[in-house]
C-alpha positions in Angstrom: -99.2 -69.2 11.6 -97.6 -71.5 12.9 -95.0 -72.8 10.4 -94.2 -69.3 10.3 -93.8 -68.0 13.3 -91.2 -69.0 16.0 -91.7 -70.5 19.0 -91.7 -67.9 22.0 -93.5 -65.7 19.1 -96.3 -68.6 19.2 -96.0 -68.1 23.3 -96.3 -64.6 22.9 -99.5 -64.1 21.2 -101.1 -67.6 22.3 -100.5 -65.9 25.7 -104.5 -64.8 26.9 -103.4 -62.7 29.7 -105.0 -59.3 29.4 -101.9 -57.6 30.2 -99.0 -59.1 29.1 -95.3 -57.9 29.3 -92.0 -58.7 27.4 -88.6 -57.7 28.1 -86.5 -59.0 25.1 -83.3 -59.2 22.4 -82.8 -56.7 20.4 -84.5 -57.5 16.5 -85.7 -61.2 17.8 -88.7 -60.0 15.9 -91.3 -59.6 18.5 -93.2 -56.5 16.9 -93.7 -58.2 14.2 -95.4 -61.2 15.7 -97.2 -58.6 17.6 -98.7 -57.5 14.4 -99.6 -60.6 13.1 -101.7 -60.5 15.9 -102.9 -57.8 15.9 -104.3 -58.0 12.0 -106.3 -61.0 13.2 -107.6 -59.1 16.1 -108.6 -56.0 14.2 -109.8 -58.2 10.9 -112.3 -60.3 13.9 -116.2 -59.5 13.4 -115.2 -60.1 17.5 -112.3 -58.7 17.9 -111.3 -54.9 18.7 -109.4 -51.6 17.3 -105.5 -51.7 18.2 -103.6 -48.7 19.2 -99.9 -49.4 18.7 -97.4 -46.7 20.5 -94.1 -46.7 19.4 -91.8 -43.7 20.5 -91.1 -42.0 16.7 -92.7 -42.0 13.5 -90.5 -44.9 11.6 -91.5 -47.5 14.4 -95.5 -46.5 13.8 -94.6 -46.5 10.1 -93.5 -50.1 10.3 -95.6 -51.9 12.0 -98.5 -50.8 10.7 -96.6 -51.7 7.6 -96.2 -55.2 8.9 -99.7 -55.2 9.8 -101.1 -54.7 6.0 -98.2 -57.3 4.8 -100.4 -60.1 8.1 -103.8 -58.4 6.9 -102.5 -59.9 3.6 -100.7 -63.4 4.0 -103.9 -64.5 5.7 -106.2 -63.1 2.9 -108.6 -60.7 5.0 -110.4 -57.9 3.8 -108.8 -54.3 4.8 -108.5 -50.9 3.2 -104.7 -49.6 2.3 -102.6 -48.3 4.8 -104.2 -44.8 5.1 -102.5 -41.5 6.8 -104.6 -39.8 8.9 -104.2 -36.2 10.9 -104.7 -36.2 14.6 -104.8 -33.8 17.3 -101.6 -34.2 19.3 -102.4 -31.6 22.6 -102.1 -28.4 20.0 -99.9 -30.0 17.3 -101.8 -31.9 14.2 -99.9 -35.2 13.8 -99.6 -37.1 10.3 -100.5 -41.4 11.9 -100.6 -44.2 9.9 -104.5 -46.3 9.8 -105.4 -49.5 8.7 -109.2 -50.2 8.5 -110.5 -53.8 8.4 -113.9 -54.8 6.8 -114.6 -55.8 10.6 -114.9 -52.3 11.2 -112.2 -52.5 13.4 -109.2 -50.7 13.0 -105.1 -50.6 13.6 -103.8 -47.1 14.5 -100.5 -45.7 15.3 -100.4 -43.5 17.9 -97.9 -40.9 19.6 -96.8 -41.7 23.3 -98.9 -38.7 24.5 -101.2 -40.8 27.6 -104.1 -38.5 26.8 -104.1 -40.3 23.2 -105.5 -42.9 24.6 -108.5 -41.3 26.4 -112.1 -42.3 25.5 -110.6 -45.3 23.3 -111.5 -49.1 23.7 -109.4 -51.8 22.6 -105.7 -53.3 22.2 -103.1 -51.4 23.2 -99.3 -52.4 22.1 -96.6 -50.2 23.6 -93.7 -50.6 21.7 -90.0 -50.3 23.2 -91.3 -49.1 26.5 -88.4 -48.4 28.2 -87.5 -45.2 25.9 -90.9 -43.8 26.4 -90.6 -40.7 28.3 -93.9 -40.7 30.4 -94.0 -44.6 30.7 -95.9 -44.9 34.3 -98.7 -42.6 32.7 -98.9 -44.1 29.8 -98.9 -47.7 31.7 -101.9 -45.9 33.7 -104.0 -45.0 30.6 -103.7 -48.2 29.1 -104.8 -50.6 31.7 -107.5 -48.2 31.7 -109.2 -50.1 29.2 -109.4 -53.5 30.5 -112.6 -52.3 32.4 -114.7 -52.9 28.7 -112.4 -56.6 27.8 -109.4 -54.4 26.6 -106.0 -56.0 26.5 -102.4 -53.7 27.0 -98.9 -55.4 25.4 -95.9 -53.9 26.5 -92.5 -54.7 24.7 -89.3 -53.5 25.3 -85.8 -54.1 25.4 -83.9 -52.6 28.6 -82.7 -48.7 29.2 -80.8 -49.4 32.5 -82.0 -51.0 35.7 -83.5 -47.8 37.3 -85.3 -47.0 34.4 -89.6 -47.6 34.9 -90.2 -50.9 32.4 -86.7 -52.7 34.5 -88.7 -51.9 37.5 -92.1 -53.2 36.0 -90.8 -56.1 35.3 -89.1 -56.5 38.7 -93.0 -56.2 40.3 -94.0 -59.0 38.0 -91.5 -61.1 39.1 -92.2 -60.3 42.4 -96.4 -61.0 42.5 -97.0 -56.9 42.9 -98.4 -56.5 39.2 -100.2 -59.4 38.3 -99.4 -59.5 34.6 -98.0 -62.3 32.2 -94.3 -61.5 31.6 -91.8 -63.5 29.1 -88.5 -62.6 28.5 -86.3 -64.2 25.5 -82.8 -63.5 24.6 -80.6 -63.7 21.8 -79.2 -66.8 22.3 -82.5 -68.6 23.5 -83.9 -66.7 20.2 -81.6 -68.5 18.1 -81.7 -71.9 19.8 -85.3 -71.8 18.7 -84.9 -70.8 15.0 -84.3 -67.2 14.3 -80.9 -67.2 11.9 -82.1 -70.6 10.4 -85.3 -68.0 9.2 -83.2 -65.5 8.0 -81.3 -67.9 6.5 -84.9 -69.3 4.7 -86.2 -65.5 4.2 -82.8 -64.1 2.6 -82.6 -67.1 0.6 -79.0 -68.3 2.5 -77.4 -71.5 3.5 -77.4 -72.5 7.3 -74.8 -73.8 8.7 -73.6 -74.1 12.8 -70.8 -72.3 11.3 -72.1 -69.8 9.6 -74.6 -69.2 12.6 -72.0 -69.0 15.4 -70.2 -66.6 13.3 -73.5 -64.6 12.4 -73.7 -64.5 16.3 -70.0 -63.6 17.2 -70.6 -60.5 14.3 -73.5 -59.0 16.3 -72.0 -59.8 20.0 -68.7 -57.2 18.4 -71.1 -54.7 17.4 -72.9 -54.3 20.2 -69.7 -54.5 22.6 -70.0 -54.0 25.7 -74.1 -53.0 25.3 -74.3 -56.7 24.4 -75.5 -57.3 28.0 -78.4 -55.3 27.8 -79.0 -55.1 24.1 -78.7 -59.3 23.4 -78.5 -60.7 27.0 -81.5 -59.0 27.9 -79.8 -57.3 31.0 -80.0 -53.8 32.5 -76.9 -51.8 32.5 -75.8 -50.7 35.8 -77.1 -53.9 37.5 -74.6 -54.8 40.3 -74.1 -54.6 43.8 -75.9 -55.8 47.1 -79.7 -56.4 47.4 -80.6 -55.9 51.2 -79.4 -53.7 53.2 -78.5 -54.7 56.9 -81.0 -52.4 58.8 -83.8 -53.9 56.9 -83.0 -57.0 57.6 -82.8 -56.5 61.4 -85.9 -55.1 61.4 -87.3 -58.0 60.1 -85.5 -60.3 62.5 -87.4 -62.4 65.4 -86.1 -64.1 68.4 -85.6 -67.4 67.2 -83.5 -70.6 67.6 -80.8 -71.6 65.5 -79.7 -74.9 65.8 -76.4 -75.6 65.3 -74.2 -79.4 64.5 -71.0 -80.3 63.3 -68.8 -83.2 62.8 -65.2 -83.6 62.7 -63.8 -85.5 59.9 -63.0 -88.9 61.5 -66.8 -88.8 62.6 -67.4 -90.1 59.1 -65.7 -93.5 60.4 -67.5 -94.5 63.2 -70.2 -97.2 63.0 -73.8 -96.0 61.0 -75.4 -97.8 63.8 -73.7 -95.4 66.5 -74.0 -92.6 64.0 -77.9 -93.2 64.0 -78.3 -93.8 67.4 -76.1 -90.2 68.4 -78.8 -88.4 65.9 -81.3 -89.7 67.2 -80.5 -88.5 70.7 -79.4 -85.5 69.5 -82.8 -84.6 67.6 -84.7 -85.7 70.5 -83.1 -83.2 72.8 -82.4 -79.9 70.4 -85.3 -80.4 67.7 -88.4 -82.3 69.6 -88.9 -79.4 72.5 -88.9 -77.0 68.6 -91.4 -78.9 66.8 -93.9 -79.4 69.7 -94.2 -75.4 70.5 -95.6 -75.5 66.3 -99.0 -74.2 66.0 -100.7 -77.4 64.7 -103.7 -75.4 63.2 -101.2 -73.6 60.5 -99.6 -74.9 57.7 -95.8 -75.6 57.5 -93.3 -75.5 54.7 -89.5 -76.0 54.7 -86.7 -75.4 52.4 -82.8 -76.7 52.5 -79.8 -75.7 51.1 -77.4 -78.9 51.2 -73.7 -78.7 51.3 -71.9 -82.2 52.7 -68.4 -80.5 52.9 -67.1 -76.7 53.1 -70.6 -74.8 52.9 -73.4 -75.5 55.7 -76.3 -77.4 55.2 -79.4 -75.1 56.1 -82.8 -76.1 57.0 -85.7 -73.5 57.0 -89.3 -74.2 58.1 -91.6 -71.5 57.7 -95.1 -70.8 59.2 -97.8 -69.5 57.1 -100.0 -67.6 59.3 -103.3 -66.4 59.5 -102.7 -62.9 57.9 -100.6 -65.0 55.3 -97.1 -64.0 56.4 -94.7 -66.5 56.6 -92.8 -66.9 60.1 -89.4 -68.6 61.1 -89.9 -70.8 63.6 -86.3 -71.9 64.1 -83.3 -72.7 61.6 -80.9 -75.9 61.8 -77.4 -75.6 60.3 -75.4 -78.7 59.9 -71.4 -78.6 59.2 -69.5 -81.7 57.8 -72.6 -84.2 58.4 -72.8 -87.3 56.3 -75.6 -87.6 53.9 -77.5 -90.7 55.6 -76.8 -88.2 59.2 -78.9 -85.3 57.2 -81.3 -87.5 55.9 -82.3 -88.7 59.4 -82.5 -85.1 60.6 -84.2 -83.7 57.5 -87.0 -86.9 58.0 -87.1 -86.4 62.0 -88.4 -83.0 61.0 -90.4 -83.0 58.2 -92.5 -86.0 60.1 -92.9 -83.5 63.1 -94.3 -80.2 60.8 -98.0 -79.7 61.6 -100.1 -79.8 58.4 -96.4 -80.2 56.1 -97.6 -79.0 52.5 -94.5 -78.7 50.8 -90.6 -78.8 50.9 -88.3 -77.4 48.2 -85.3 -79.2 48.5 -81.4 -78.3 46.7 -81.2 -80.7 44.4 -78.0 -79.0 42.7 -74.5 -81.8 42.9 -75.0 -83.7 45.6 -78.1 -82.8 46.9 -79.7 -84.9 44.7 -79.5 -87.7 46.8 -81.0 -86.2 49.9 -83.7 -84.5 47.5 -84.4 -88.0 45.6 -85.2 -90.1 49.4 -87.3 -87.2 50.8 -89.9 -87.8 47.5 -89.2 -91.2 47.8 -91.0 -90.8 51.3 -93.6 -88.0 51.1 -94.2 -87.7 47.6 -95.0 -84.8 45.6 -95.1 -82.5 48.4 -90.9 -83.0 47.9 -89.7 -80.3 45.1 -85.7 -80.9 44.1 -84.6 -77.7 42.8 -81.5 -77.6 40.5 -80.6 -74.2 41.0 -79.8 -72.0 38.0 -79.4 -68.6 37.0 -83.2 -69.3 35.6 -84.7 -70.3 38.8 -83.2 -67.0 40.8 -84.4 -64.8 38.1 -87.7 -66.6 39.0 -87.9 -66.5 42.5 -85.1 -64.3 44.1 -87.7 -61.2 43.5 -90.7 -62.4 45.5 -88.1 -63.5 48.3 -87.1 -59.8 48.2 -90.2 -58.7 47.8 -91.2 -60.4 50.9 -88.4 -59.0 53.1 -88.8 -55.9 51.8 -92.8 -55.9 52.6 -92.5 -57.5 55.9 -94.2 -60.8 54.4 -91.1 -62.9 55.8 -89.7 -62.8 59.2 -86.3 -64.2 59.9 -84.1 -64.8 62.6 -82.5 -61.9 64.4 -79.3 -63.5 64.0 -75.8 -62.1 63.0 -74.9 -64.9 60.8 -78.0 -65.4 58.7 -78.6 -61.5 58.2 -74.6 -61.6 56.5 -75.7 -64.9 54.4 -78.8 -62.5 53.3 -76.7 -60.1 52.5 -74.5 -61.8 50.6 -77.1 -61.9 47.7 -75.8 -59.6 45.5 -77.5 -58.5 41.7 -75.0 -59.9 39.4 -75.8 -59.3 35.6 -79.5 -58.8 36.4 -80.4 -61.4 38.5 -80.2 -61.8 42.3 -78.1 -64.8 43.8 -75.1 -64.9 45.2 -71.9 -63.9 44.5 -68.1 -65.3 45.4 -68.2 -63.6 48.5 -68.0 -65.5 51.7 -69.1 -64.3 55.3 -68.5 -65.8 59.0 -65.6 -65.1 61.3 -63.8 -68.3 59.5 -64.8 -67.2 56.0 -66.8 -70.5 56.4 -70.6 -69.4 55.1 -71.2 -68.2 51.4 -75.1 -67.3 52.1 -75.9 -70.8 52.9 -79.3 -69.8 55.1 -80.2 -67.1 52.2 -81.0 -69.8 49.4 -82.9 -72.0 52.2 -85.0 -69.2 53.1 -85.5 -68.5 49.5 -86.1 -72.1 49.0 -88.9 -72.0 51.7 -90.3 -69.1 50.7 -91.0 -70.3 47.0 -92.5 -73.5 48.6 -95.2 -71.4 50.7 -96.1 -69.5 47.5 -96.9 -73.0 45.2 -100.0 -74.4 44.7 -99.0 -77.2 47.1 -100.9 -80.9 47.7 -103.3 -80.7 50.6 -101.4 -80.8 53.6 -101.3 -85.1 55.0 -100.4 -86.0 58.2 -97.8 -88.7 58.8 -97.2 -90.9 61.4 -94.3 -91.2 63.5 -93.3 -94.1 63.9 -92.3 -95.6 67.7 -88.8 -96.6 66.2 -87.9 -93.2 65.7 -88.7 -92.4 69.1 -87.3 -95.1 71.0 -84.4 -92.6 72.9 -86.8 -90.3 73.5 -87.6 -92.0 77.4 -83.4 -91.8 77.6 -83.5 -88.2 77.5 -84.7 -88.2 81.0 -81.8 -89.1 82.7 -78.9 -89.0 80.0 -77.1 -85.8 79.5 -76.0 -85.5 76.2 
C-alpha cells in the first residue's frame, strides 16, 4: 500500500487514534484512502463492519465503489457490491453493501444519527461540514467507541461558523481530544499528487506542466480557492479577544520596563554589564524571590533588538493547573549581549525552571542558540510560522477564554493581545501597531503565547541551577547606591 498510496494518505490511515479528524483540499483523494482502509478493516477475521456517511447517494455510491476496486487490488474475498433497502425514519432507502468473507461488512448510510443506533464498528463521515445535523451525528458516532469502535470525520470547510470549522478549532485547542491532520493543495502536490495523475492518466510530468495544472484549478475555483484548495474557512477575519475578556482576566502585576538610547550601544561592554547587573539586582531580584519555589516555572520571549520590544513572560503553573503571570519585562533598543544577561539573570532565579520557548525567528536566533547552549533542552527556539500559530494560537485562546491564563491588568499588553487578529484562518498578528507612539505590534501577545505553549509540553524534569557569586557581586551595592 505503500507504493501506492501518498504520503499524508499513509499518515492518515497509519494514524491509531480512535477518533481521528481531517480538514482537507478539495479531490487530494482522502476518501479513497479512507477506503482502502476500510476494505482491510472490513475483510480482517479481527476487524469490524464500517458505516460510511456521505451527504447524497453519488458519494455512498463511490466509495463503496472504491471499496470493492481495495477489496480487489489486495486479493480478499468479498461478495459484489450489493444494494440493499433500509428503513430511513418512514422512507425505505435504496444503500449500497459490501459483504466480506470476514463476515464483516462496508455499508453506506444516510446522515440520519438514528442510523447509527444499535451498530458497532467504523464510522467514516464523509464531507462533514455539509451535513445538516453534524453535532448529532458527531454524538452518535463516538457512541461506539465504548465496544473498540473508531469515528473518521473528513471534510473540506463550509465557512468558519459552520460546526466541523469549530470542531476542529476544539482540537487545536486540547477541548476534544481527537487526532486531527489537515493537508492542502499545495502541500498535497509537494508530496506527489499530479506526478500520480500524471502515472494513473498515463501523462508526462513536468514542473511545467504541474504549475500550470495548478494555476488551471486556482482560476476555477476563484476566489473559493481559499477555502476549497488553501484549506481555509470563508469569512475568517477580524479580531480574536475582545477587551472586556481580557480585563477580566488581568491581575495586579509588575511590568518591568528598560530602554536604551541609541549611543548606549557605544559605551564600554564592561560598563554595559556592570549597569545590568545593577539594574537586575534592584528591579528583577525583589520579583524572583516573592516566586513560590514549590511550583514549577516556565518562560517565553519574544525578541526584537530594534523597533518592536523585546518581551519576557514567566508563567506559574499552579496547583489547580492554571498558569499565573507573575510579572513581565519589556526591553526597548537593548543590545543582544544586554538581553542575554537579563534573560540568564532570570531563568537562573525561576524555581523548579522546566522549560523556555524562546523566538528564534531573524535575530533571535542568537539569543535562543546561548540560552540551550546553557540549560539545554529545557531551551525551545521557535521559528515562528504561519504553521506554528495554526498550532498553538488556539490553546492560547482557549486558555484566556477559559480562565486557564491570567495576565497582567495592564493597558498595553491587553492592546498587544488584541492585536491578534484571524487572518486567512489562523490567529497571529496582523500589520496593526498599538501604543501611544505606534511603537508595539503585539510584542507581549506572542511571549505570552510562547509561554503558554512551554507550560503545556512534556518538559525535562525541572533542575536546579546554581547562581553563581559573580553574578551577584553588586548585589551588597544596592544598599547604599541609588540607581
Amino acid at each position: 500500500m505503500a507504493g501506492v498510496l501518498l504520503p499524508y494518505q499513509m499518515d492518515w490511515i497509519n494514524d491509531p487514534a480512535q477518533v481521528r479528524v481531517y480538514e482537507k483540499s478539495r479531490r487530494i483523494g482522502i476518501s479513497w484512502s479512507t477506503a482502502a482502509e476500510a476494505a482491510l478493516i472490513a475483510a480482517a477475521a479481527s476487524g469490524m463492519d464500517v458505516w460510511y456517511i456521505g451527504y447524497n447517494k453519488d458519494m455512498a455510491e463511490e466509495f463503496i465503489r472504491d471499496s470493492a476496486d481495495w477489496i480487489k487490488h489486495y486479493q480478499l474475498v468479498a461478495d459484489a457490491v450489493a444494494e440493499e433497502v433500509i428503513k430511513d425514519g418512514d422512507k425505505d432507502i435504496l444503500t449500497f453493501v459490501i459483504r466480506c468473507a470476514s463476515g464483516h461488512r462496508i455499508t453506506a448510510l444516510s446522515s440520519r444519527p438514528s442510523n447509527l443506533r444499535g451498530k458497532q464498528g467504523y464510522v467514516i463521515i464523509d464531507e462533514a461540514a455539509f451535513h445538516e445535523q453534524l453535532d448529532e451525528l458527531i454524538k452518535a458516532a463516538i457512541a461506539l467507541l465504548m465496544w473498540g469502535g473508531k469515528v473518521a470525520i473528513i471534510s473540506t470547510h463550509d465557512g468558519v461558523d459552520n460546526p466541523f470549522n469549530q470542531l476542529c478549532n476544539d482540537i487545536r485547542a486540547g477541548k476534544k481530544p481527537y487526532a486531527l491532520h489537515r493537508t492542502t493543495f499545495d502541500e498535497a502536490c509537494a508530496q506527489g499528487l499530479y506526478r500520480r495523475i500524471c502515472q494513473v492518466r498515463g501523462l508526462e510530468w513536468s514542473v511545467k506542466a504541474e504549475r500550470d495544472w495548478a494555476q488551471a484549478l486556482y482560476d476555477q475555483y476563484g476566489q473559493a480557492a481559499d477555502e476549497e484548495l488553501r484549506v481555509i474557512p470563508s469569512n475568517s477575519s477580524g479580531t480574536v479577544l475582545s477587551r472586556a475578556l481580557l480585563e477580566r482576566r488581568g491581575d495586579e502585576v509588575d511590568i518591568v520596563r528598560l530602554e536604551k538610547s541609541d549611543d548606549w550601544k557605544e559605551v564600554a561592554e564592561s560598563v554595559r554589564q556592570a549597569e545590568i547587573d545593577i539594574w537586575c539586582a534592584i528591579n528583577l531580584l525583589p520579583l524572583t524571590q516573592n516566586l513560590d519555589e514549590s511550583r514549577e516555572h516556565v518562560l517565553g520571549m519574544d525578541f526584537a533588538r530594534s523597533g518592536d520590544l523585546s518581551v519576557i513572560t514567566p508563567l506559574v503553573i499552579e496547583q489547580n493547573m492554571q498558569r499565573r503571570l507573575p510579572f513581565a519585562v519589556e526591553l526597548r533598543n537593548i543590545p543582544h549581549a544586554q538581553q542575554r544577561q537579563i534573560l540568564f539573570y532570570l531563568l537562573d532565579r525561576l524555581p523548579r525552571f522546566s522549560a523556555a520557548w524562546l523566538d528564534a525567528t531573524g535575530n533571535g536566533e542568537y539569543l535562543a542558540e546561548a540560552a540551550y547552549d546553557r540549560y539545554g533542552k529545557r531551551i525551545n527556539p521557535v521559528k515562528l510560522s504561519n504553521a506554528w500559530y495554526s498550532e498553538h494560537m488556539p490553546p492560547f485562546i482557549a486558555a484566556l477564554e477559559d480562565d486557564a491564563l491570567r495576565i497582567a491588568k495592564d493597558s498595553e499588553m491587553i492592546d498587544d493581545l488584541r492585536a491578534l487578529e484571524r487572518i486567512d484562518g489562523i490567529i497571529k498578528l496582523g500589520k496593526k501597531r498599538t501604543g501611544k507612539d505606534k511603537d508595539r505590534h503585539g510584542d507581549s501577545a506572542i511571549a505570552l503565547c510562547l509561554a503558554y505553549a512551554a507550560s503545556r509540553a512534556d518538559n525535562v524534569l525541572p533542575v536546579e541551577v546554581a547562581i553563581e557569586d559573580s553574578e551577584d557581586r553588586f548585589l551588597d551595592m544596592v544598599a547604599y547606591r541609588e540607581y
